[in-house]
C-alpha positions as CSV (number, residue, x, y, z in Angstrom):
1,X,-46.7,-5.4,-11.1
2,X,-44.7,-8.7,-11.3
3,X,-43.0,-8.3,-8.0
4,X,-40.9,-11.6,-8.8
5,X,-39.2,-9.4,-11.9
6,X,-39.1,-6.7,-9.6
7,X,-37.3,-8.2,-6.7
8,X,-34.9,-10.1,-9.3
9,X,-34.1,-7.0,-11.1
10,X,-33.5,-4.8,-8.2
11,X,-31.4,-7.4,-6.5
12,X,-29.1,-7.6,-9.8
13,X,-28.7,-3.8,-9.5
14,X,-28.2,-4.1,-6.3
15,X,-25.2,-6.5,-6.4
16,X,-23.9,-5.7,-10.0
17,X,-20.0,-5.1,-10.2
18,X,-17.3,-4.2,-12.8
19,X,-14.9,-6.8,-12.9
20,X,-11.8,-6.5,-13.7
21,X,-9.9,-10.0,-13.5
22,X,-11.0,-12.4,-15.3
23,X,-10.2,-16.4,-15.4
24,X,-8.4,-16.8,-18.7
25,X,-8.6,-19.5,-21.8
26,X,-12.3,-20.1,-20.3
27,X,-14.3,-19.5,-23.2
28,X,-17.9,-19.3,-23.4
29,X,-20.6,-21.7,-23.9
30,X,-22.0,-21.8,-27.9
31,X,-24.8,-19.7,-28.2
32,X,-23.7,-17.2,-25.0
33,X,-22.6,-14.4,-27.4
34,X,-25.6,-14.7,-29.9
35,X,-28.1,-14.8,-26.2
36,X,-26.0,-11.5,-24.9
37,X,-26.4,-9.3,-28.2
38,X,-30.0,-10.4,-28.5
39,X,-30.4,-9.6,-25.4
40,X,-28.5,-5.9,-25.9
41,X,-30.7,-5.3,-28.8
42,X,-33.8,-4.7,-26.6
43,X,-32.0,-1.2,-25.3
44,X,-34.4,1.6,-26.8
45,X,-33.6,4.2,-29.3
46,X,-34.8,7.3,-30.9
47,X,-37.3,6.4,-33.8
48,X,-35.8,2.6,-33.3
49,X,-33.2,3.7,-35.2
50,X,-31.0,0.8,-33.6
51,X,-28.2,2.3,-34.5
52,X,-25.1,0.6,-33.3
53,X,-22.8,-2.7,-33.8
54,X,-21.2,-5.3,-31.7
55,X,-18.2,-6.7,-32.4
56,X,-17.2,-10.1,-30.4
57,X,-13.6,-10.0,-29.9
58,X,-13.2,-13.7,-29.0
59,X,-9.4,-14.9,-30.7
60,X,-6.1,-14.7,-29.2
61,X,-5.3,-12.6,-32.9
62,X,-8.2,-10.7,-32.5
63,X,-7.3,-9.8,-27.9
64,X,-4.2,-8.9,-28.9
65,X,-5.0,-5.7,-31.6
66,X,-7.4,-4.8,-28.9
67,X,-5.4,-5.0,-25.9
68,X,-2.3,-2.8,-28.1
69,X,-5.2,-0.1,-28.5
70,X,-6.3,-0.1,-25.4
71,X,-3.3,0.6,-23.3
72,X,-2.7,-3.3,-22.3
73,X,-5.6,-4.0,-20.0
74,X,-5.2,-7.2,-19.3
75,X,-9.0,-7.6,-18.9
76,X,-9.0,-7.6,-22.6
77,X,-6.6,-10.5,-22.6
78,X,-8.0,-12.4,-20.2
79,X,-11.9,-11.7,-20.5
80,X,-13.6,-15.4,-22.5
81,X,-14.8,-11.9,-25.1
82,X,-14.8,-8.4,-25.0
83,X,-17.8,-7.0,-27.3
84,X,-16.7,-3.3,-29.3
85,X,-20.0,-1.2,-28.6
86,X,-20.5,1.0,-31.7
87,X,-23.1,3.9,-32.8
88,X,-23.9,4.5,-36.3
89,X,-24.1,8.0,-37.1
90,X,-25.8,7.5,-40.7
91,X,-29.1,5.5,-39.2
92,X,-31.5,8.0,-40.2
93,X,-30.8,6.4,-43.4
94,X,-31.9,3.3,-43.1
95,X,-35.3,3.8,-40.6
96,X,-37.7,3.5,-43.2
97,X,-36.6,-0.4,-43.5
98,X,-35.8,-0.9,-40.4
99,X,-39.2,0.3,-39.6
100,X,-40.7,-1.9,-41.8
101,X,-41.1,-5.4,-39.6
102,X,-43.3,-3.5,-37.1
103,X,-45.3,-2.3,-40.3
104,X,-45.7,-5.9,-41.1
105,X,-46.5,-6.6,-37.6
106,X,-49.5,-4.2,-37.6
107,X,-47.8,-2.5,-35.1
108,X,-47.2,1.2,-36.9
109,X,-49.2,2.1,-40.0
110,X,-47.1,3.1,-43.0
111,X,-48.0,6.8,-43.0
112,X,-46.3,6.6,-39.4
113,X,-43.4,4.8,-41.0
114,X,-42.8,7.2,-43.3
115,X,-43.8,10.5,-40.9
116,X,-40.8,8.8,-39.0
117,X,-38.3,8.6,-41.4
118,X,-38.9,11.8,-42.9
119,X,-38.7,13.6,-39.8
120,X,-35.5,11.8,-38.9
121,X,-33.5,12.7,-41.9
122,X,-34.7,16.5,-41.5
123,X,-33.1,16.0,-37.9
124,X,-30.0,14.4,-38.6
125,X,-28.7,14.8,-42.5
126,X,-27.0,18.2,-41.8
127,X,-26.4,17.5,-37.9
128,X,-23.2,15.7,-37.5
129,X,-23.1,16.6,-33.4
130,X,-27.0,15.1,-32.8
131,X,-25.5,12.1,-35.2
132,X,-23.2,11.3,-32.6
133,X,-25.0,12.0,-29.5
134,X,-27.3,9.9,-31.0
135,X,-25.0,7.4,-31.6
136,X,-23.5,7.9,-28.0
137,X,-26.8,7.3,-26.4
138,X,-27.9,4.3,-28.3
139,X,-24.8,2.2,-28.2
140,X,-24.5,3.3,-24.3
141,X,-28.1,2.1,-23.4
142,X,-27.1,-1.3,-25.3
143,X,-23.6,-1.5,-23.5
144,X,-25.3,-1.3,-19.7
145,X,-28.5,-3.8,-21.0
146,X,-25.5,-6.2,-22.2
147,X,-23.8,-6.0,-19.0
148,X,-26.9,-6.9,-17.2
149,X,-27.6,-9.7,-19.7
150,X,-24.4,-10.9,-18.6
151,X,-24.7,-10.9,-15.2
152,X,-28.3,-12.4,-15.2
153,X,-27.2,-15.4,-17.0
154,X,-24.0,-16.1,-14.6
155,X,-21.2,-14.3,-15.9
156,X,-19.3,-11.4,-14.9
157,X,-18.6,-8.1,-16.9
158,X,-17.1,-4.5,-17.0
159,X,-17.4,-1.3,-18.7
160,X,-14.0,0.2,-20.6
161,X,-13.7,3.7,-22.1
162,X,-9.9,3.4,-21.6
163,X,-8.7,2.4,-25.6
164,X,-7.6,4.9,-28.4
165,X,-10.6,5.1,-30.6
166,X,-8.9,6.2,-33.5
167,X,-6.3,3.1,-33.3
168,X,-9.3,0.7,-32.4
169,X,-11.4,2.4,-35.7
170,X,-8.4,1.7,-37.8
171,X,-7.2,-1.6,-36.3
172,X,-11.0,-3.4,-36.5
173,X,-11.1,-1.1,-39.8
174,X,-14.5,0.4,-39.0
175,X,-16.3,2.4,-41.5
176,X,-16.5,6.3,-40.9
177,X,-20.0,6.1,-39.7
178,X,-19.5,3.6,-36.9
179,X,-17.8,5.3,-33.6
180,X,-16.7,2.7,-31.1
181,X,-18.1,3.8,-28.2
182,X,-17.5,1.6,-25.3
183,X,-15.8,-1.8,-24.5
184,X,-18.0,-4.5,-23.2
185,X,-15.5,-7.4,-21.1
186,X,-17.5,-10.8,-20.2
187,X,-16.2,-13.4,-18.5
188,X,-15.7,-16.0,-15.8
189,X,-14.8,-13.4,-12.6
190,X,-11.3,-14.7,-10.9
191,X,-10.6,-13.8,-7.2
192,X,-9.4,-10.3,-5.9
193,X,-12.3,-8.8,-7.3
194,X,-14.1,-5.2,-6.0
195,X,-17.7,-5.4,-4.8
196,X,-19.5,-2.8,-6.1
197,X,-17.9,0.1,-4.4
198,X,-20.3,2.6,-2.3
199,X,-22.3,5.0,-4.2
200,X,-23.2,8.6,-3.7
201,X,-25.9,9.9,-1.3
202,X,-29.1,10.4,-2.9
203,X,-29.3,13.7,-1.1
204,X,-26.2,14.1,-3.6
205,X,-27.6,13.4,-6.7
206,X,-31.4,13.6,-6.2
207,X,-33.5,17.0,-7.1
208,X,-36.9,16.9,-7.1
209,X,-39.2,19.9,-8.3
């Protein structure tokens, strides 16, 4: 075990925050937003479907069609980006290609490329709920790895759930297939700021059998 990882990762859980005033006009450095979504894109998925899709929200044009769909936060305003977290719902189509660099990796063997995509369409085709959840689950896993990305390389960052997704879908004109799931804020942290607020016991939320 790398107890140096360890200890950093466990402090960063630790002392992780949402933030939710942020030090506005202060953009971020060049390269920053490429680092955090490649960093995002190492959250796991079912098959490796990687179904999802980040939109960086960095212009004053751009802020302000997010901020009208997403009740005026002001975070969205004032955050240096806020990232739109989206799952794909049709990914199934696409896993046999998606598949293919860790074919030509040696990593898989085709049959297993092909066992994969076949049982993923029989899954998913005619399941519109397991679609989503999918989607839900994939782009959530890559919305909390992005917020630790973010606070591992200095900056701070919050969750939002708080926007109209129907408005956003329409304002961003996403396709049918890509639910926005989750808004991603990073940013330079201003003062006034929560530490992160006390959790529940674990006799609370603990069972073990």
């Amino acid at each position: 075990m790398n107890t140096t990882t360890t200890s950093s990762l466990t402090d960063l859980l630790e002392t992780r925050r949402t933030v939710g005033r942020f030090i506005p006009d202060r953009p971020l450095p060049e390269g920053v937003v490429e680092k955090l979504i490649h960093l995002a894109t190492r959250a796991p998925t079912a098959f490796n479907l990687q179904n999802w899709r980040f939109i960086a929200v960095e212009s004053d044009a751009a802020k302000e069609r997010l901020q009208a769909v997403a009740y005026g936060q002001p975070q969205v305003r004032d955050a240096s980006v806020t990232f739109i977290v989206c799952g794909q719902t049709e990914a199934y189509r696409h896993l046999f290609a998606r598949l293919q660099p860790a074919v030509d990796a040696g990593m898989i063997p085709s049959a297993v490329q092909q066992g994969w995509s076949d049982m993923a369409t029989a899954s998913h085709e005619n399941n519109p709920q397991l679609q989503r959840d999918e989607a839900f689950r994939s782009a959530s896993l890559a919305a909390m790895t992005l917020m630790l990305a973010a606070n591992e390389l200095g900056y701070a960052s919050g969750a939002l759930s708080g926007f109209d997704p129907a408005a956003l879908a329409e304002a961003f004109e996403l396709p049918a297939h890509n639910i926005p799931v989750m808004l991603v804020t990073v940013g330079h942290a201003a003062e006034r700021n929560w530490q992160q607020k006390p959790r529940r016991p674990l006799s609370e939320v603990l069972e073990r059998v």
